[in-house]
Backbone as ProteinMPNN parsed JSONL, in Angstrom:
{"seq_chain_A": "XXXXXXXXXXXXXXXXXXXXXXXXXXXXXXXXXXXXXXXXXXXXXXXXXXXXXXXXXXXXXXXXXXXXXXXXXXXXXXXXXXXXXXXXXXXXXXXXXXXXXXXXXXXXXXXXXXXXXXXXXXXXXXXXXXXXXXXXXXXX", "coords_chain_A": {"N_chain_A": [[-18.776, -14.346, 13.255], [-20.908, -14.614, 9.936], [-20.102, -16.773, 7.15], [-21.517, -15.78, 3.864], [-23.842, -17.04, 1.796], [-22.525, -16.91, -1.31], [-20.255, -15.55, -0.406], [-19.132, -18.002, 0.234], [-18.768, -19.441, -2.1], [-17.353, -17.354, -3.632], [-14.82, -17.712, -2.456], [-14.219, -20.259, -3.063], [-14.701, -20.055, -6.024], [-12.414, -18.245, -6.049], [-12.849, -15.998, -6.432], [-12.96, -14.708, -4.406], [-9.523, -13.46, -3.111], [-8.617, -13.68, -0.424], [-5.819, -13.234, 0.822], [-4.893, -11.518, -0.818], [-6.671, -9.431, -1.938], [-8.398, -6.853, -0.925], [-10.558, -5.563, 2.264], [-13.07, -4.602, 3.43], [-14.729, -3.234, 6.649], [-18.162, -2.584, 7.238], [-20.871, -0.775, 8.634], [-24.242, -1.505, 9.783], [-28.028, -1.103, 10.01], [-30.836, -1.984, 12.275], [-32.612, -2.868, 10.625], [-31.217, -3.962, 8.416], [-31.403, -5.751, 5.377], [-29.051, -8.023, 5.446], [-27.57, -10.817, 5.448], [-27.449, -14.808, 4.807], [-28.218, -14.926, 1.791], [-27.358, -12.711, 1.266], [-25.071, -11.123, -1.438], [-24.017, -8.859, -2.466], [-22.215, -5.662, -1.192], [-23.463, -3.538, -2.227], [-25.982, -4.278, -2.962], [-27.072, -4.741, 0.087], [-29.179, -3.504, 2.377], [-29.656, -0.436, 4.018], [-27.382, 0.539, 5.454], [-25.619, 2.427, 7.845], [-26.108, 5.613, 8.219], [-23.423, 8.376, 6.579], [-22.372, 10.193, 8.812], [-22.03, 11.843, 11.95], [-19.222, 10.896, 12.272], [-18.723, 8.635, 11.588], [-18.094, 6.853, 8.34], [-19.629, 6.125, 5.171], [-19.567, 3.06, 3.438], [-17.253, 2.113, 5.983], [-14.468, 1.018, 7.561], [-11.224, 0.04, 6.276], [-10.011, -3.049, 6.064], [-7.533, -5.135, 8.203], [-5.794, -2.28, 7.934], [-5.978, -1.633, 5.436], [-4.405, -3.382, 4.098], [-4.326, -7.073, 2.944], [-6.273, -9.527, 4.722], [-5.112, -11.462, 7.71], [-3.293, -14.753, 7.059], [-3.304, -18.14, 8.878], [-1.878, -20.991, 9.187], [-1.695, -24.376, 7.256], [-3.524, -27.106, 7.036], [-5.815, -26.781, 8.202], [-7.141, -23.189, 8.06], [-6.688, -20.32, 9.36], [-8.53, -17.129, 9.353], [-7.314, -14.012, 10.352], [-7.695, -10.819, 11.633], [-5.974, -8.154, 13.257], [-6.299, -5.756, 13.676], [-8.463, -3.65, 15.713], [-11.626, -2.192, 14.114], [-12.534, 1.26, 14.27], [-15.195, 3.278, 15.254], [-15.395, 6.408, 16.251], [-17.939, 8.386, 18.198], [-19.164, 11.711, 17.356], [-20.743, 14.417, 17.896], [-22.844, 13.335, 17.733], [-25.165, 10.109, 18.106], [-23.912, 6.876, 17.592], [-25.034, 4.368, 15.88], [-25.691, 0.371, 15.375], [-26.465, -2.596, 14.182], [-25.318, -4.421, 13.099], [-21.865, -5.749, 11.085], [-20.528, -5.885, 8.485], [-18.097, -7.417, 6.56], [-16.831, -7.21, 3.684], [-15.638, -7.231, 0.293], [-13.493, -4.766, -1.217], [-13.991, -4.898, -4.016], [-16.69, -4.984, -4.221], [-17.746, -7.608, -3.236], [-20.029, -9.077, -0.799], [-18.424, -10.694, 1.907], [-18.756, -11.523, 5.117], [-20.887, -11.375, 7.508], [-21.529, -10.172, 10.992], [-23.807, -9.904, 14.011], [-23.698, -7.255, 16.258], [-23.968, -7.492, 19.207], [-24.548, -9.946, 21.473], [-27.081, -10.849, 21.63], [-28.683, -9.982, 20.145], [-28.891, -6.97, 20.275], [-29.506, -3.744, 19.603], [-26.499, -1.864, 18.359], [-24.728, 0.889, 20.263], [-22.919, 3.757, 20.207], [-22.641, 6.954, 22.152], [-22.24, 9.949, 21.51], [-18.98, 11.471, 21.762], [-18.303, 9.202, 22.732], [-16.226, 5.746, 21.574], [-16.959, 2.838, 19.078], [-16.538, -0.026, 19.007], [-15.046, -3.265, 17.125], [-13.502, -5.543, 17.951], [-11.479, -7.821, 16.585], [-11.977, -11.836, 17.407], [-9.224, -13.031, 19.123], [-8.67, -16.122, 18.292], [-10.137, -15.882, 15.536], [-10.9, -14.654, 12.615], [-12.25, -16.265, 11.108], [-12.565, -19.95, 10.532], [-11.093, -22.019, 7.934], [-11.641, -25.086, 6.742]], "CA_chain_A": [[-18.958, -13.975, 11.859], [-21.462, -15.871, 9.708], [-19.88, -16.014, 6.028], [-22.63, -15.793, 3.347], [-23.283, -18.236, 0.685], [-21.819, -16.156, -1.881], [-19.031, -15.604, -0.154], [-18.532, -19.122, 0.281], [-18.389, -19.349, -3.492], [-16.346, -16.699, -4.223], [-13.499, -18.4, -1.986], [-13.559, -21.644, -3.33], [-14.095, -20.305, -7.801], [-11.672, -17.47, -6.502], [-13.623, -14.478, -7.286], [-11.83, -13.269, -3.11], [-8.163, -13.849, -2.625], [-8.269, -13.51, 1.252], [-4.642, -12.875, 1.588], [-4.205, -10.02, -1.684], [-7.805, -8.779, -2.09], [-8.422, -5.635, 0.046], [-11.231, -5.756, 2.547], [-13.636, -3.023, 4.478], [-16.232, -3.29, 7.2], [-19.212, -1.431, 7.149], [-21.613, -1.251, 10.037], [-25.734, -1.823, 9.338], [-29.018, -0.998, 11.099], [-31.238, -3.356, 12.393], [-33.303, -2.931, 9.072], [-31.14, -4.09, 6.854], [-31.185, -7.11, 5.38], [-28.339, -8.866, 5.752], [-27.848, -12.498, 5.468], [-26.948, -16.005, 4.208], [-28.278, -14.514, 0.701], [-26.553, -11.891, 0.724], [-24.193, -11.406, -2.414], [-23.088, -7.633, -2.941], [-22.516, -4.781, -0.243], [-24.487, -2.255, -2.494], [-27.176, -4.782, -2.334], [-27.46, -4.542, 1.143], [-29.917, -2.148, 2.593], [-29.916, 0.48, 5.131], [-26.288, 1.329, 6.252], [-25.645, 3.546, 9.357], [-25.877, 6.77, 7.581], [-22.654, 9.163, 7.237], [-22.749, 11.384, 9.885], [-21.588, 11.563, 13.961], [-17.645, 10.165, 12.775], [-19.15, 7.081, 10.808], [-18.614, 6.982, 7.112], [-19.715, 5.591, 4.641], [-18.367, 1.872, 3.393], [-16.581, 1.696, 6.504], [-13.371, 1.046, 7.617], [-10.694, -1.212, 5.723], [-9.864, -4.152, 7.182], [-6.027, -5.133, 8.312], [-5.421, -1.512, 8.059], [-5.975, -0.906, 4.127], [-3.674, -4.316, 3.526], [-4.858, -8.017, 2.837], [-6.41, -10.115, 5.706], [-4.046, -12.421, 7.351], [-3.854, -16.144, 7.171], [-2.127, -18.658, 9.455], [-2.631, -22.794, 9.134], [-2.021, -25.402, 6.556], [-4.806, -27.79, 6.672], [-6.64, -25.595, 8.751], [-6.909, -21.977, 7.956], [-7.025, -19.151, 10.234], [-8.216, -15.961, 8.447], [-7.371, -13.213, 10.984], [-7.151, -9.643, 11.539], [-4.847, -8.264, 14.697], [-6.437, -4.389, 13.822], [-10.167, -3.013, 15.027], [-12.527, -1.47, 14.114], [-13.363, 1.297, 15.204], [-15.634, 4.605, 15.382], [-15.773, 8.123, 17.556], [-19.334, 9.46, 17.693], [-18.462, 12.767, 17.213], [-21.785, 15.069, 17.34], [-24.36, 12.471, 17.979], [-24.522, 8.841, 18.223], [-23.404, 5.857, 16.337], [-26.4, 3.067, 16.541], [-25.425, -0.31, 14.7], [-26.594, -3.713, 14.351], [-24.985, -5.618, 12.129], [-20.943, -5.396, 10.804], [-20.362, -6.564, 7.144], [-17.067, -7.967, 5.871], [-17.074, -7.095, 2.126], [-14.51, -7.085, -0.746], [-13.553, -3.494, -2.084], [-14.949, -4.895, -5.215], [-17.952, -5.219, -3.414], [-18.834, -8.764, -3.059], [-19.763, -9.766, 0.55], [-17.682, -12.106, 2.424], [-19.484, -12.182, 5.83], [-21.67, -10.561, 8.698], [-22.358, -10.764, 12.438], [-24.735, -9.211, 14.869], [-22.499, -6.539, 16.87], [-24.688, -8.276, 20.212], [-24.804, -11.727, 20.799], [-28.556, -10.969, 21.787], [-28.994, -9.182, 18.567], [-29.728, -5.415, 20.03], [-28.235, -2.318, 18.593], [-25.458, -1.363, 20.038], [-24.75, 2.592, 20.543], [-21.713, 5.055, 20.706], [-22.897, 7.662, 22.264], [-21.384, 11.26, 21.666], [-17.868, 11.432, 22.619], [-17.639, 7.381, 23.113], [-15.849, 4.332, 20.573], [-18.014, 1.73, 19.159], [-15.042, -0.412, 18.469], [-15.207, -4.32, 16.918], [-12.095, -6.183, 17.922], [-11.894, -9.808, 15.922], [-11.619, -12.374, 18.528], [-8.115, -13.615, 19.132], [-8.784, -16.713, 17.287], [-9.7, -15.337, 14.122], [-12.422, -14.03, 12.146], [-13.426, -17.584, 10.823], [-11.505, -21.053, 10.021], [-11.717, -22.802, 7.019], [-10.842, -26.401, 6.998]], "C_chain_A": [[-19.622, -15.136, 11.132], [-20.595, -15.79, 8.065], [-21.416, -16.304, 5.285], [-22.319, -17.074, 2.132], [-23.119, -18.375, -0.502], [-20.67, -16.398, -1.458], [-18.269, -16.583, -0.099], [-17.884, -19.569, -1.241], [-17.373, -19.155, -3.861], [-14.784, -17.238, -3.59], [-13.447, -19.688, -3.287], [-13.542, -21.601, -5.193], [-12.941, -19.205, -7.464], [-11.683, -16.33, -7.137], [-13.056, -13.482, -6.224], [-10.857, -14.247, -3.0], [-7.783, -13.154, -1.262], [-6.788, -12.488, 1.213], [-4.135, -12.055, 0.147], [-5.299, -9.059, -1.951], [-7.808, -7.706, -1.322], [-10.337, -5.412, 0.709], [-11.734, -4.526, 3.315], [-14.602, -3.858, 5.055], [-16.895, -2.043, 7.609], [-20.162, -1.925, 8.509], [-23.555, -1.022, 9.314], [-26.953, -1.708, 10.016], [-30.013, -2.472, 11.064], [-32.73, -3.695, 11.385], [-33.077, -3.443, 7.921], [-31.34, -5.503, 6.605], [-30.542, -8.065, 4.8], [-28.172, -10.284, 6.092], [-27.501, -13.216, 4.555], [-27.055, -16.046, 2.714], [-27.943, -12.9, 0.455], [-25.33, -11.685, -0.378], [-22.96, -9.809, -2.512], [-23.327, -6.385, -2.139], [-23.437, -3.395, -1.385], [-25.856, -2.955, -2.823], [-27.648, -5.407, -1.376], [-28.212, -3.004, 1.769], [-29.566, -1.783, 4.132], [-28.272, 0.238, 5.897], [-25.857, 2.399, 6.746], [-25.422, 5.139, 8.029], [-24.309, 7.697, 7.785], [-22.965, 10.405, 7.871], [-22.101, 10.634, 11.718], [-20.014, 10.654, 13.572], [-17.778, 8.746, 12.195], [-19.359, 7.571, 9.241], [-19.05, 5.981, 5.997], [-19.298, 4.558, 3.56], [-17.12, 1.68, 3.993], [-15.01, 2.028, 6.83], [-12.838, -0.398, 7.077], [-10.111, -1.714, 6.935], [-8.228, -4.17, 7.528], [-5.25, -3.581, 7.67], [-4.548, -0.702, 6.907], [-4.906, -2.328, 3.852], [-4.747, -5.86, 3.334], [-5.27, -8.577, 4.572], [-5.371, -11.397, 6.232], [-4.636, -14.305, 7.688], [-2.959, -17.0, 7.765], [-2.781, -20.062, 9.099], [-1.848, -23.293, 7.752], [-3.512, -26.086, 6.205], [-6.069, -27.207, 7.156], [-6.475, -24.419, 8.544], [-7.385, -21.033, 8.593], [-7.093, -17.92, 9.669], [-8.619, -14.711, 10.143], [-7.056, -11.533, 11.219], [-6.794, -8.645, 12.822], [-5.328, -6.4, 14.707], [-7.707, -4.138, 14.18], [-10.265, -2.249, 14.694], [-13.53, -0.366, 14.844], [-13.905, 2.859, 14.708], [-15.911, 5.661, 16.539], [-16.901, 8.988, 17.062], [-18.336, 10.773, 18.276], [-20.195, 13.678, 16.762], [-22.893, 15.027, 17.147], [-23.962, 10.947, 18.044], [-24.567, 8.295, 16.74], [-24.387, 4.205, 16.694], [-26.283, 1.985, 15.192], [-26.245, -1.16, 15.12], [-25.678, -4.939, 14.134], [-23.245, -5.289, 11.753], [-21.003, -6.479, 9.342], [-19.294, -6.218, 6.887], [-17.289, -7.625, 4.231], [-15.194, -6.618, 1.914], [-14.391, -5.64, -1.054], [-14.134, -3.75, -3.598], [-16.423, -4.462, -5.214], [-18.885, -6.34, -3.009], [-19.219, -8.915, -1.122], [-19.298, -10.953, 1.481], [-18.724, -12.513, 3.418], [-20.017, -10.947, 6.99], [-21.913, -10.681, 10.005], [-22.985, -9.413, 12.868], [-23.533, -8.762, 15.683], [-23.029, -7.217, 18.612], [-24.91, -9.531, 20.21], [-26.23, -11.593, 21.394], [-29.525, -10.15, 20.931], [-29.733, -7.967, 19.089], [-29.2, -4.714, 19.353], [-27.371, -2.281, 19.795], [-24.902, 0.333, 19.642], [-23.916, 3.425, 20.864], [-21.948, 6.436, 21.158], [-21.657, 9.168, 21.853], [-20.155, 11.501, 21.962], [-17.321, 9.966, 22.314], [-17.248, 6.729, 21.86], [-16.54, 3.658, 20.388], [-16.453, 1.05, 18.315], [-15.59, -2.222, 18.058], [-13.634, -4.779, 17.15], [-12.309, -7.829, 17.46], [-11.645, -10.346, 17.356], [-10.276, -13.157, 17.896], [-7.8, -14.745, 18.169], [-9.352, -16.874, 15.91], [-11.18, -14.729, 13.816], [-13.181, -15.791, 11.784], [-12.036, -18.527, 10.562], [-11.899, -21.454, 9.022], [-10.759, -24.399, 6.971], [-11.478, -26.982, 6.213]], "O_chain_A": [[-19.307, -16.307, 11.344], [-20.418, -14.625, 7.711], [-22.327, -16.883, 5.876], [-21.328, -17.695, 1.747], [-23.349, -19.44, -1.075], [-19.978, -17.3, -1.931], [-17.052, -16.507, -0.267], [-16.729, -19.953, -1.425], [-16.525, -19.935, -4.293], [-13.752, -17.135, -4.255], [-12.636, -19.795, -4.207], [-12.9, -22.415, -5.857], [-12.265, -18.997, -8.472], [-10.97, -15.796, -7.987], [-12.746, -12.302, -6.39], [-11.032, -15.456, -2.848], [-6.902, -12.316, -1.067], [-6.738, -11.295, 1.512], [-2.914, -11.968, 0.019], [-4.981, -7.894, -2.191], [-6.665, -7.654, -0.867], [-11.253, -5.174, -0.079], [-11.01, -3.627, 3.745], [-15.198, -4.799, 4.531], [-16.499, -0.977, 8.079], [-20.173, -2.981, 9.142], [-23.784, -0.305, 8.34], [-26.911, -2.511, 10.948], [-30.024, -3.474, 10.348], [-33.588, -4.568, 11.515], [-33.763, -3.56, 6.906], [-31.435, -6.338, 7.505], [-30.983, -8.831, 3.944], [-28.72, -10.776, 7.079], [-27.201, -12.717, 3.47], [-26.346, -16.848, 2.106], [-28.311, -12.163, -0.46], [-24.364, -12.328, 0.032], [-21.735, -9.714, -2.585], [-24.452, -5.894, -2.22], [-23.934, -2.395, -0.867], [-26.842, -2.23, -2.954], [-28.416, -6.362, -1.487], [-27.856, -1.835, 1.623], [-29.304, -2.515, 5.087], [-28.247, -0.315, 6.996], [-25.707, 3.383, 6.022], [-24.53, 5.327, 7.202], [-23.904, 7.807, 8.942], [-23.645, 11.363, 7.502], [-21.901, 9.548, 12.264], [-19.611, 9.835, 14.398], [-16.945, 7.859, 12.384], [-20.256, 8.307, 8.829], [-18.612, 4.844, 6.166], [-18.636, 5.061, 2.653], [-16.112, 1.306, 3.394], [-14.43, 3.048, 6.458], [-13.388, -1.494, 7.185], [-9.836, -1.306, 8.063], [-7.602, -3.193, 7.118], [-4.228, -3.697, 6.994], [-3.575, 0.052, 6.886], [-4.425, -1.984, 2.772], [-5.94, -5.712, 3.598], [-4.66, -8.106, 5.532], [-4.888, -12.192, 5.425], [-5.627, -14.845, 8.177], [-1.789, -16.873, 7.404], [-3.962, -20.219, 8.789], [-1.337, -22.354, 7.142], [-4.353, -25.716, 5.386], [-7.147, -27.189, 6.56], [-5.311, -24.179, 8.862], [-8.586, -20.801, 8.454], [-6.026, -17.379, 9.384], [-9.672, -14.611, 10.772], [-5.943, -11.159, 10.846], [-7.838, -8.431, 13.439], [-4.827, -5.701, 15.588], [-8.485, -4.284, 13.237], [-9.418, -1.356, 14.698], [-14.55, -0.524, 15.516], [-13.233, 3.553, 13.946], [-16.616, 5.526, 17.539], [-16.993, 9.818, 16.158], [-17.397, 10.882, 19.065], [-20.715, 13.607, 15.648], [-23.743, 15.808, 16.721], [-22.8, 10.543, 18.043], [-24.887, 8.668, 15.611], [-24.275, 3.326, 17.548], [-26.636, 2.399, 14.089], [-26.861, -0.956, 16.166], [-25.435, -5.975, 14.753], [-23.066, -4.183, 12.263], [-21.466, -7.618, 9.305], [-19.038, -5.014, 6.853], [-18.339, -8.097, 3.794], [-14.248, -6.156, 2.552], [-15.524, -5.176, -1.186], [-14.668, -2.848, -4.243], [-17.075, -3.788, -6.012], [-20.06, -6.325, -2.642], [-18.271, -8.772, -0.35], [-19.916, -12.005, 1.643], [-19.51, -13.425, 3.161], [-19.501, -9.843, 7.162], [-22.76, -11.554, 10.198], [-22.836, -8.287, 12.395], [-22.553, -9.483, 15.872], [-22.004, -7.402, 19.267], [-25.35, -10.202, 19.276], [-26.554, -12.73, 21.738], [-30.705, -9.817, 21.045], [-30.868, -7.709, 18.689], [-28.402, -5.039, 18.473], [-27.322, -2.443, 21.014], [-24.786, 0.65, 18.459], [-24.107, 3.973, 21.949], [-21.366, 7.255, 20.445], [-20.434, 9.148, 21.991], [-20.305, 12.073, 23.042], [-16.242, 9.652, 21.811], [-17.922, 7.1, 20.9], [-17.208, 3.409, 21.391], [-15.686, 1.484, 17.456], [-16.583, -2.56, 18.702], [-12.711, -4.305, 16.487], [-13.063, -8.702, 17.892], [-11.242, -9.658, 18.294], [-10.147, -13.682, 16.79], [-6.911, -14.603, 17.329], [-9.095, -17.853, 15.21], [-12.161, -14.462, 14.51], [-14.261, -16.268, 12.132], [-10.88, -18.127, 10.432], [-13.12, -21.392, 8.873], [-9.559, -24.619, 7.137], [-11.252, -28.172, 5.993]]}, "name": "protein", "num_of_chains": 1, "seq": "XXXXXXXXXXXXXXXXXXXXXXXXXXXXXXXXXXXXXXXXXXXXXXXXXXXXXXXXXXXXXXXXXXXXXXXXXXXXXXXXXXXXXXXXXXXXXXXXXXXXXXXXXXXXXXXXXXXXXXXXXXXXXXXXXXXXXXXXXXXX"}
């Protein structure tokens, strides 16, 4: 996850409260454009259309509750639920996953590939994001 540099902001004047705010991820084609100036998920372009079991602005994060946080001096912001979608009727063709606030600011984004292709749920199949074990990001 990269965060944006917005998002970095909004942590540190307190515009997102990680651990009471309420978070969603949305998934993104490889059109949109997403990135380090990114500020606000409705000014991000081109998200996976609803349709095929994918809707639109996602799924919330920690399972409609806050994200969690473990550490002191180090902070572990993690979330122990994925993400996930059932093409249902056609596929589900992503690039990108965006972290955003229900307000709508954007926290942060990664490439669903670490060789940045799309990646593809076909018909039937899960396109699932699981955080990695050690967290979505640290802040220290």
């Amino acid at each position: 996850w990269t965060l944006t540099n917005a998002g970095r902001t909004y942590l540190l004047n307190g515009t997102m409260d990680l651990d009471t705010d309420l978070f969603k991820v949305a998934l993104f084609l490889s059109t949109s454009d997403i990135g380090a100036g990114s500020t606000t998920y409705a000014g991000v372009s081109n998200e996976v259309a609803e349709a095929f079991g994918y809707t639109t602005g996602g799924e919330p994060a920690a399972g409609g509750t806050a994200l969690e946080l473990s550490g002191t001096t180090t902070v572990k912001v993690t979330e122990s639920t994925p993400w996930s979608w059932t093409a249902s009727g056609g596929d589900i063709t992503a690039k990108y996953a965006v972290l955003y606030e229900v307000g709508g600011n954007v926290l942060a984004y990664c490439q669903l590939d670490s060789l940045g292709a799309d990646v593809t749920a076909t018909d039937g199949n899960t396109l699932t994001i699981t955080p990695h074990a050690d967290g979505i990001f640290t802040l220290a």
